[in-house]
TIMI-2910 file (N, C-alpha, C, CB; in pm, 1 decimal, decimal comma, always signed):
<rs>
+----------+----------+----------+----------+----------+----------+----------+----------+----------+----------+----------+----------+------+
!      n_x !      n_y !      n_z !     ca_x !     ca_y !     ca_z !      c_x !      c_y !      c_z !     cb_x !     cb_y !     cb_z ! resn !
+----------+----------+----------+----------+----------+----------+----------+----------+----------+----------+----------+----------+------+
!  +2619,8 !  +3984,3 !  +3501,5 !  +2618,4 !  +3840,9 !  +3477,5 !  +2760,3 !  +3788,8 !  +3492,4 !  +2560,6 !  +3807,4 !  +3336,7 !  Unk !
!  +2786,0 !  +3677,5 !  +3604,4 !  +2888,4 !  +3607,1 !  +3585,3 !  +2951,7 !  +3515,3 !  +3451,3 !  +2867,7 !  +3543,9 !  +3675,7 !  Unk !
!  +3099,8 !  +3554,1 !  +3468,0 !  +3118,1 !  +3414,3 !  +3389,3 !  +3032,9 !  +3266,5 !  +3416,2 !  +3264,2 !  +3378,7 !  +3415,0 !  Unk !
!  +3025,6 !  +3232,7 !  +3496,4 !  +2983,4 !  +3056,4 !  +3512,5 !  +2806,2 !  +3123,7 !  +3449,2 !  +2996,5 !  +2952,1 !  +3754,4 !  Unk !
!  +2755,9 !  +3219,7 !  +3496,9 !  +2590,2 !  +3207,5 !  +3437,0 !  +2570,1 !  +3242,2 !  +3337,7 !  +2487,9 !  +3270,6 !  +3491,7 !  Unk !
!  +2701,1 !  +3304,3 !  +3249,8 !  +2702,9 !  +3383,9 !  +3088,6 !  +2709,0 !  +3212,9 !  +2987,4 !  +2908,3 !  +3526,3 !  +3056,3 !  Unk !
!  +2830,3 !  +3166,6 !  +3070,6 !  +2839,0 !  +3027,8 !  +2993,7 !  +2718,1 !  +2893,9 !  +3007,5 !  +2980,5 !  +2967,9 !  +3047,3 !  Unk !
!  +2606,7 !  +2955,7 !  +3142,3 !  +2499,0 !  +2836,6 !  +3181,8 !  +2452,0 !  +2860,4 !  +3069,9 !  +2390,9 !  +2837,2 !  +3312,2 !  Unk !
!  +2384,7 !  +3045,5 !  +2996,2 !  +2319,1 !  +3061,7 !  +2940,5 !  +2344,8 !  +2985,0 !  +2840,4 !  +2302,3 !  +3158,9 !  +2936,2 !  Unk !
!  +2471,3 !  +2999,5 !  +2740,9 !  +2536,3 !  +2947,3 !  +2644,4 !  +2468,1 !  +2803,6 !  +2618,8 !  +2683,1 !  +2947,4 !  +2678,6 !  Unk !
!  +2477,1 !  +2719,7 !  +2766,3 !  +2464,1 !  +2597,9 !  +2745,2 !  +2347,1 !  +2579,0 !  +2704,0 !  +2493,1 !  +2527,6 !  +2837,0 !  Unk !
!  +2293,0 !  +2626,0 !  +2780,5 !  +2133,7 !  +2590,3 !  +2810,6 !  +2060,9 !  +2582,2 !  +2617,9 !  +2041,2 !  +2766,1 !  +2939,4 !  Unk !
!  +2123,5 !  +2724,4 !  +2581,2 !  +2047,5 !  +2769,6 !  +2479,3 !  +2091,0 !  +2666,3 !  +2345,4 !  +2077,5 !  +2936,2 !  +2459,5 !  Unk !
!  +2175,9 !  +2585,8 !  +2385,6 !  +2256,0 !  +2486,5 !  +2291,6 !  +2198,2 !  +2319,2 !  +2272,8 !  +2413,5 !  +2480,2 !  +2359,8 !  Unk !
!  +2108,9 !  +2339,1 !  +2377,0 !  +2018,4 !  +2175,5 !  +2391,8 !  +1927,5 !  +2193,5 !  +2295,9 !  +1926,3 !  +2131,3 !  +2548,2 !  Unk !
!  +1906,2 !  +2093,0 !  +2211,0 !  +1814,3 !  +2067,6 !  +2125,4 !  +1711,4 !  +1957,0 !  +2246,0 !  +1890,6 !  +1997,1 !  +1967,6 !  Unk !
!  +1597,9 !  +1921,5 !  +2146,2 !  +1487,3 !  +1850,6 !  +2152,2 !  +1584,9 !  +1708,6 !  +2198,0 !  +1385,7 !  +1854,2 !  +1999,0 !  Unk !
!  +1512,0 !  +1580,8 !  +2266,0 !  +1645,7 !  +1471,8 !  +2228,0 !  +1601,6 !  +1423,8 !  +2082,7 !  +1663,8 !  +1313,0 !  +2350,5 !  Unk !
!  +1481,0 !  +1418,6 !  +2061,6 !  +1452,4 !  +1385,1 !  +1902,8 !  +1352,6 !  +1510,5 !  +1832,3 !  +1360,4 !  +1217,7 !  +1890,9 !  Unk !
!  +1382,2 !  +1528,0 !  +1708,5 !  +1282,1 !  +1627,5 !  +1645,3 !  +1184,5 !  +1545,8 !  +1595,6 !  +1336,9 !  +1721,3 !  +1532,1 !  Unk !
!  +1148,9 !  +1409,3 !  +1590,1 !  +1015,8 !  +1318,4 !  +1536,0 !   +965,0 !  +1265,6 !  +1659,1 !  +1049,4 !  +1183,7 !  +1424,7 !  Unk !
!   +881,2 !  +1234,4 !  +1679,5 !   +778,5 !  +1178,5 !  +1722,2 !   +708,0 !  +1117,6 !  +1659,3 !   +722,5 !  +1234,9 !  +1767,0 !  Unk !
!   +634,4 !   +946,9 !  +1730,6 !   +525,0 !   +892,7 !  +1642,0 !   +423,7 !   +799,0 !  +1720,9 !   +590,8 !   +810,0 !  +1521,4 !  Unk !
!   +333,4 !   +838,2 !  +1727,5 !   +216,0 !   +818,1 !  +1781,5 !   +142,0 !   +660,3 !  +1716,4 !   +132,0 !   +959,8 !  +1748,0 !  Unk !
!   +176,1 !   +585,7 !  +1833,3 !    +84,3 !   +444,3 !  +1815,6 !    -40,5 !   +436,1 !  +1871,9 !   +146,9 !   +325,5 !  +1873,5 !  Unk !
!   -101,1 !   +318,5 !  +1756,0 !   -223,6 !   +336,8 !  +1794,1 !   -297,2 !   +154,4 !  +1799,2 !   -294,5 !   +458,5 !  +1674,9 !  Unk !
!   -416,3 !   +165,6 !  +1847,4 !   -457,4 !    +34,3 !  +1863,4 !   -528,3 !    -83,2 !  +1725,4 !   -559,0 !    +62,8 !  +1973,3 !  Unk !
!   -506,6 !    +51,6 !  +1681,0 !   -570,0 !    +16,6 !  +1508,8 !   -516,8 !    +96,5 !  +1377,0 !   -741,8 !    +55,6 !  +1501,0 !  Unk !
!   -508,5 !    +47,4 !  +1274,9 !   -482,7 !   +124,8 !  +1140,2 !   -553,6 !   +247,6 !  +1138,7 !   -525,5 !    +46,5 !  +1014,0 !  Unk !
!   -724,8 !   +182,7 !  +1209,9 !   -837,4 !   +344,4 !  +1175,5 !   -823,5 !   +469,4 !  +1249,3 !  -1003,4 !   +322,9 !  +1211,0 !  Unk !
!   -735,0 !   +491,6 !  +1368,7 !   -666,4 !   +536,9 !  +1419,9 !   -625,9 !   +605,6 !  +1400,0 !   -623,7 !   +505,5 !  +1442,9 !  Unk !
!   -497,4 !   +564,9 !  +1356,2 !   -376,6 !   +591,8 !  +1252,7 !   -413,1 !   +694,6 !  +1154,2 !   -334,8 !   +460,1 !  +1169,0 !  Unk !
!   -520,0 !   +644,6 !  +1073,9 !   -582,9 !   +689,5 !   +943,6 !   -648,8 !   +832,1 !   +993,8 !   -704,4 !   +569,5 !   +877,4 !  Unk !
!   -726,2 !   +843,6 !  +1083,4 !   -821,7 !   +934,6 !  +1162,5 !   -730,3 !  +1008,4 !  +1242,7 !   -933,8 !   +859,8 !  +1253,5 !  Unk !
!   -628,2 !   +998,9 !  +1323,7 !   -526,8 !  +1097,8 !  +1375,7 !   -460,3 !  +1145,6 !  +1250,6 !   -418,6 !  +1033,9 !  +1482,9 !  Unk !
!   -391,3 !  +1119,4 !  +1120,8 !   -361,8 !  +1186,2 !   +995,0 !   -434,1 !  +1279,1 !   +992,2 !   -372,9 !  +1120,4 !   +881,0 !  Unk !
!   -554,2 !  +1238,8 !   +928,1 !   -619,2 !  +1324,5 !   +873,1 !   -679,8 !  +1471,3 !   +978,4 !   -723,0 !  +1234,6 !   +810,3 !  Unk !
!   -685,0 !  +1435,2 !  +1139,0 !   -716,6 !  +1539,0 !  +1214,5 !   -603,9 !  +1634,1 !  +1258,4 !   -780,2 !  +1489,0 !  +1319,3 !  Unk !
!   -479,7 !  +1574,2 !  +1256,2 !   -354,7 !  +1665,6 !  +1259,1 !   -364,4 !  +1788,4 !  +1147,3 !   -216,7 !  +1569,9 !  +1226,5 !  Unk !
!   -395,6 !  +1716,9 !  +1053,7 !   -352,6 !  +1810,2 !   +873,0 !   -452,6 !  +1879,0 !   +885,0 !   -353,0 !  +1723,7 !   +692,2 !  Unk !
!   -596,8 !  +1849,9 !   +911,2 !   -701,3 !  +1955,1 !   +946,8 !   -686,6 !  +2059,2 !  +1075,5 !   -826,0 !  +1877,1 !   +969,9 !  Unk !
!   -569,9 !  +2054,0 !  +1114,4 !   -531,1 !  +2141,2 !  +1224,1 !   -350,6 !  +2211,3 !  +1225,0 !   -562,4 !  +2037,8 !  +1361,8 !  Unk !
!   -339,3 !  +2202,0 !  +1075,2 !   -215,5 !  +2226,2 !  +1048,1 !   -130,3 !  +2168,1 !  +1113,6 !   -191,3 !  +2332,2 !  +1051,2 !  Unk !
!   -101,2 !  +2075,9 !  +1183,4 !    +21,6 !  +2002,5 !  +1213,5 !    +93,3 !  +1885,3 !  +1092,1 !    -19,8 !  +1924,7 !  +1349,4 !  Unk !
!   +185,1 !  +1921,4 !  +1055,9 !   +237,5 !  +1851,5 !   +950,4 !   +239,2 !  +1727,3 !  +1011,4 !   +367,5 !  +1898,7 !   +894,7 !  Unk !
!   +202,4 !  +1580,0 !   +973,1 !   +194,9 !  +1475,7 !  +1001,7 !   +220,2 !  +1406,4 !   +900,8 !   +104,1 !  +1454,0 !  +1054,0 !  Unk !
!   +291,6 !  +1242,5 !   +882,9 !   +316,8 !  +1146,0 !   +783,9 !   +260,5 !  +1005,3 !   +858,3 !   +484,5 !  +1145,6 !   +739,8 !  Unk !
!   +138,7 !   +927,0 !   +761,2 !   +159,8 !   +786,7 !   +830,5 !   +257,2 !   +723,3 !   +800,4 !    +68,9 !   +698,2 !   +814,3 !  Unk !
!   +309,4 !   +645,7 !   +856,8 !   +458,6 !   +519,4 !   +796,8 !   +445,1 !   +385,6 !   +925,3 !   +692,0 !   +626,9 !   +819,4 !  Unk !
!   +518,4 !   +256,9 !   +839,2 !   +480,9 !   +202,1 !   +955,3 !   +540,2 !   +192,3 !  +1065,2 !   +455,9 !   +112,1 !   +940,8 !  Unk !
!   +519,4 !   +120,1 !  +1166,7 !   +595,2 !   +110,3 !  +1306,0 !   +705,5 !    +85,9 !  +1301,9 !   +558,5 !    +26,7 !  +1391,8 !  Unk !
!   +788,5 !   +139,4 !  +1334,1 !   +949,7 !   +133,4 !  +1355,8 !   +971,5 !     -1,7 !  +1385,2 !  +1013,5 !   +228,0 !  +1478,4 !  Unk !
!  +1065,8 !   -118,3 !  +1356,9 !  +1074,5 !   -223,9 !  +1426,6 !  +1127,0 !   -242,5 !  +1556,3 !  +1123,3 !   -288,5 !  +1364,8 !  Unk !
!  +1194,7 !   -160,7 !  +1638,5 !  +1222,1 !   -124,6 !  +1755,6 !  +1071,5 !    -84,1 !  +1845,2 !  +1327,8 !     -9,0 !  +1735,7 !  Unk !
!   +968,6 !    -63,5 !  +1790,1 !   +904,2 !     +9,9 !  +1886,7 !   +745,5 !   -126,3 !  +1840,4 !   +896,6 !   +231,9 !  +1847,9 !  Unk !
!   +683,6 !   -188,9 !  +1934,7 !   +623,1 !   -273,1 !  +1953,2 !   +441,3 !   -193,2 !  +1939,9 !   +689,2 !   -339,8 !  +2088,2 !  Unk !
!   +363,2 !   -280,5 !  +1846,5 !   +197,9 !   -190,1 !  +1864,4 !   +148,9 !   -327,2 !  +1790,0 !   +155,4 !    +12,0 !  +1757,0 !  Unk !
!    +30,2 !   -284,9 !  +1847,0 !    -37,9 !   -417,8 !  +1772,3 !   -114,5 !   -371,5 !  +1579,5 !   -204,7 !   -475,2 !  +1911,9 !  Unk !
!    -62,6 !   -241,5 !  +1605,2 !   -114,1 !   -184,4 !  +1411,8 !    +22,8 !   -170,7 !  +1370,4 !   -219,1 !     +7,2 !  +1374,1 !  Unk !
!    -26,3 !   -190,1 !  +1251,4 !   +155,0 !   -198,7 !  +1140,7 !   +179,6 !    -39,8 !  +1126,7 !   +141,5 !   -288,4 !   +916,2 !  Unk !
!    +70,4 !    +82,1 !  +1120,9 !   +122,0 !   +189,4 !  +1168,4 !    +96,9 !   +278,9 !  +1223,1 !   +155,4 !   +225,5 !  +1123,3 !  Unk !
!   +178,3 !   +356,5 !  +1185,9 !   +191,2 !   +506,6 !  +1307,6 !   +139,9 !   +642,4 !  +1230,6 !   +389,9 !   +549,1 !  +1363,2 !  Unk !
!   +185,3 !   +710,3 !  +1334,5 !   +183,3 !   +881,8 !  +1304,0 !   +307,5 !   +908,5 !  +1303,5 !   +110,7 !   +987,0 !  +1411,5 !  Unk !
!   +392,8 !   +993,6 !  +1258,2 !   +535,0 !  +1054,7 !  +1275,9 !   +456,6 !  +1204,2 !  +1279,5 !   +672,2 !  +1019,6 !  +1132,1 !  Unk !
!   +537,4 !  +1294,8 !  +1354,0 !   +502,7 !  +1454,6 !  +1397,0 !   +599,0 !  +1462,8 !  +1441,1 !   +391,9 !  +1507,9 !  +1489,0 !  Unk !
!   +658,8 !  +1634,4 !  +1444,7 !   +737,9 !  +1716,6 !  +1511,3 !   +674,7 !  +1675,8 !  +1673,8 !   +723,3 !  +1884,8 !  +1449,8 !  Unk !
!   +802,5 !  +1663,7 !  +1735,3 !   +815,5 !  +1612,4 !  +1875,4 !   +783,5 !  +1780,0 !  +1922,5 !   +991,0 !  +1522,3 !  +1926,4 !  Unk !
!   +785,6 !  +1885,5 !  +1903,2 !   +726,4 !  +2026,7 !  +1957,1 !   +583,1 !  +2031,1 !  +1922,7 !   +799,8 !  +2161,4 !  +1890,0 !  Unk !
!   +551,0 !  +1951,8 !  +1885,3 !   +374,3 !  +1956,0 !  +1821,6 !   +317,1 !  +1810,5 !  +1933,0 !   +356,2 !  +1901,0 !  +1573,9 !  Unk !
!   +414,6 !  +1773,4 !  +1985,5 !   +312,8 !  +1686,1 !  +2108,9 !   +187,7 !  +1721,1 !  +2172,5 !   +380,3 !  +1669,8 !  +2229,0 !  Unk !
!   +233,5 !  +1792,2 !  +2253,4 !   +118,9 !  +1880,3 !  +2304,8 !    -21,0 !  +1899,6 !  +2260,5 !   +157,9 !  +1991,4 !  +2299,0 !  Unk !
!    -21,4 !  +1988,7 !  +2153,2 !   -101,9 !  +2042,7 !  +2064,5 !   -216,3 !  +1834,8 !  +2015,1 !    +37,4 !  +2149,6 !  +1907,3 !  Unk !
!    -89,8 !  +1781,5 !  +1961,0 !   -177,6 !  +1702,5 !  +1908,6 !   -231,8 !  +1602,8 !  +1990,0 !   -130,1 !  +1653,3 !  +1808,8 !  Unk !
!   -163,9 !  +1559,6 !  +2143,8 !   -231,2 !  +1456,8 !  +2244,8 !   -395,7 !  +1557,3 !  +2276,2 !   -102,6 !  +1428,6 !  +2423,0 !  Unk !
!   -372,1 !  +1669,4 !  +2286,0 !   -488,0 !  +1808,7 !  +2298,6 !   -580,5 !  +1714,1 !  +2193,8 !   -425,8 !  +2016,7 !  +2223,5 !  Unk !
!   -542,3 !  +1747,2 !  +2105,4 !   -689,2 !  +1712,4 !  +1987,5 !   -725,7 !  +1572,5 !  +2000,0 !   -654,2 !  +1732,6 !  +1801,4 !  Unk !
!   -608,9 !  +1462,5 !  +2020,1 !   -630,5 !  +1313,2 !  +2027,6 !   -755,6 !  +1311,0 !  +2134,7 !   -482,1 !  +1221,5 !  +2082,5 !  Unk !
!   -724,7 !  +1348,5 !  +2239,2 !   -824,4 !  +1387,6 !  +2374,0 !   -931,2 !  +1410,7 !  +2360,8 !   -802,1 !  +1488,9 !  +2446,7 !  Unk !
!   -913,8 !  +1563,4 !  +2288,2 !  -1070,0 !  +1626,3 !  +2281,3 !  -1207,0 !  +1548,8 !  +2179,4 !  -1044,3 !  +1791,2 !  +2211,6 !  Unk !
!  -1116,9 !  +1434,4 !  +2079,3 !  -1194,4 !  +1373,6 !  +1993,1 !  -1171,4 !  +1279,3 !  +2023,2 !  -1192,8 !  +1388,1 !  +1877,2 !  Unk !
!  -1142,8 !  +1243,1 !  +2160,2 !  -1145,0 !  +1080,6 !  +2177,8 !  -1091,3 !   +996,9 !  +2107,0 !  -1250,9 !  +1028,9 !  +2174,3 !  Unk !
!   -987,2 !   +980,6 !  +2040,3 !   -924,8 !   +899,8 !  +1998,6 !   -822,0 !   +859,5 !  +2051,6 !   -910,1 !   +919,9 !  +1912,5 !  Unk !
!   -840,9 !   +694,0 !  +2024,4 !   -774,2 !   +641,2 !  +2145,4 !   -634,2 !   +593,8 !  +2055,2 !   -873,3 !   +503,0 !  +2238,3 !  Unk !
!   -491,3 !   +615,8 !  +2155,1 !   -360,9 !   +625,4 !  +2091,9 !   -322,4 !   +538,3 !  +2231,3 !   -283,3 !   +798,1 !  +2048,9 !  Unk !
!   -227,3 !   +451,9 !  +2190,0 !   -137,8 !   +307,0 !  +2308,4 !    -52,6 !   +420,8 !  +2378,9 !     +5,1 !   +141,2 !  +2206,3 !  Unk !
!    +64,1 !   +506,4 !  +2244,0 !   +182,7 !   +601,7 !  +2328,0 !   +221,4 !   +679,9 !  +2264,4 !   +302,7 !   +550,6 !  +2377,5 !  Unk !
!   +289,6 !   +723,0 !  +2262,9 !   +414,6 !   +827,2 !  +2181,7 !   +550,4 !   +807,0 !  +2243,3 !   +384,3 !  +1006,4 !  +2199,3 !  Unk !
!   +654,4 !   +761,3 !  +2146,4 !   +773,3 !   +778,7 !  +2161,3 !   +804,8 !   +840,8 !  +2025,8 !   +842,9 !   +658,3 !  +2203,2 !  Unk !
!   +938,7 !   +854,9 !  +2089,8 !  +1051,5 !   +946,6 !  +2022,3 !  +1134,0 !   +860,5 !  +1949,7 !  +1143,7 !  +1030,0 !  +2123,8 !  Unk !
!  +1166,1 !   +925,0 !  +1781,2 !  +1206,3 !   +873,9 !  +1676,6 !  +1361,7 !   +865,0 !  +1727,8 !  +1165,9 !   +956,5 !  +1545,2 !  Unk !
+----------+----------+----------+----------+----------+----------+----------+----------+----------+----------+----------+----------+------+
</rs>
C-alpha cells in the first residue's frame, strides 16, 4: 500500500453520515402517528416532534430516525403503504 492510498484509506474511514437524524414528513398527523408506532414495532428507535421550521409539510409533525435506518424504514413505509411527502436530513 502506498502512501497517497494508506492516507485515502485514513480519509475515507473519517467521513461521517452528513447528518445522524433524519425525519420523515408526512401528509397527515395519522401518518406520523402510524409510521411511530410501525418503526418501534420493528425496532427502529423513532421520536414524533414537530416539523422543523426550516423544513415545509402540510402536518405540524414528523418522524425523527437515525439517518442509517433510512432504508430499512422507507422498506416498511412501502410495504404498508404509507404514504410519506420526504425525508430530509436534520
Amino acid at each position: 500500500m502506498t502512501a497517497a492510498s494508506t492516507q485515502q484509506v485514513i480519509s475515507d474511514s473519517s467521513v461521517e453520515p452528513a447528518s445522524r437524524y433524519s425525519v420523515a414528513l408526512f401528509f397527515s398527523n395519522n401518518y406520523a402517528i402510524w409510521t411511530s408506532k410501525l418503526l418501534a414495532r420493528n425496532q427502529i428507535e423513532c421520536k414524533v416532534i414537530p416539523v422543523p421550521r426550516h423544513l415545509s409539510s402540510d402536518c405540524g409533525y414528523c418522524v425523527r430516525l437515525a439517518t442509517d435506518q433510512l432504508k430499512l424504514a422507507i422498506k416498511l413505509l412501502d410495504k404498508q403503504q404509507i404514504e410519506y411527502d420526504r425525508f430530509e436530513a436534520l
